[in-house]
C-alpha positions in Angstrom: 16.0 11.5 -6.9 12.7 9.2 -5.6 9.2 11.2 -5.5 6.5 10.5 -3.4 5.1 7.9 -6.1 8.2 5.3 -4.6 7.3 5.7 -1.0 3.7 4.6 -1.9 5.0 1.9 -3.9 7.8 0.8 -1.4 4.7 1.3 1.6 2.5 -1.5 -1.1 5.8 -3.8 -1.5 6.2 -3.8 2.3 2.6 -4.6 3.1 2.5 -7.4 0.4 5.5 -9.7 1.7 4.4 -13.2 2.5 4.4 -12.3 6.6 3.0 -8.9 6.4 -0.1 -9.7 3.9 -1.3 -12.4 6.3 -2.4 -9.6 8.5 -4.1 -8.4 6.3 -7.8 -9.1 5.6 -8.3 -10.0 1.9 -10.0 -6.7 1.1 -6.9 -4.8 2.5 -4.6 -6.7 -0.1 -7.4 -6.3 -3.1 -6.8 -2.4 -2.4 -3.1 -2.3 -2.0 -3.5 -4.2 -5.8 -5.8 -1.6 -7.2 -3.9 1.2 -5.2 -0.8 0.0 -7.2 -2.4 -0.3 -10.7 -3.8 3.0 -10.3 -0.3 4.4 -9.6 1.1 2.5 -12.9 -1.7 3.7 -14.9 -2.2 7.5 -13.7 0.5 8.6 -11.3 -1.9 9.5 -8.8 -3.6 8.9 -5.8 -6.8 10.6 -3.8 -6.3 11.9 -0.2 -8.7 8.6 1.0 -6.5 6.7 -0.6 -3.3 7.6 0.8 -4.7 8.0 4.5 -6.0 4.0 4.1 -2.5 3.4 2.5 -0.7 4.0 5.3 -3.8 2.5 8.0 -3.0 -0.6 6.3 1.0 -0.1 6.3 0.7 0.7 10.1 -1.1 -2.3 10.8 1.1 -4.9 8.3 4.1 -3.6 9.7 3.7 -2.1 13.7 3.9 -6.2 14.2 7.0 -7.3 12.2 
């Protein structure tokens, strides 16, 4: 049964294919990298961090 920790990583793995992260400016992809490390390492995210999760996943993926 998947948690919520593999939606957040599947919303990073979709925002970090080759045509998706080229919409992204280079700070957006810096956080989706320290978004995902902190998930490896503690399990966890903050509330700000989940609401700028998906702003970015909205943006990478509402054009392809």
């Amino acid at each position: 049964m998947a948690d919520w920790r593999d939606e957040y990583y599947q919303q990073i793995d979709d925002c970090e294919t080759d045509q998706r992260s080229k919409l992204l400016s280079s700070w957006e992809c810096d956080f989706l990298a320290s978004i995902r490390n902190r998930l490896d390492a503690k399990g966890t995210l903050s509330t700000k961090q989940v609401e700028t999760l998906d702003n970015i996943w909205n943006k990478a993926t509402s054009k392809g």
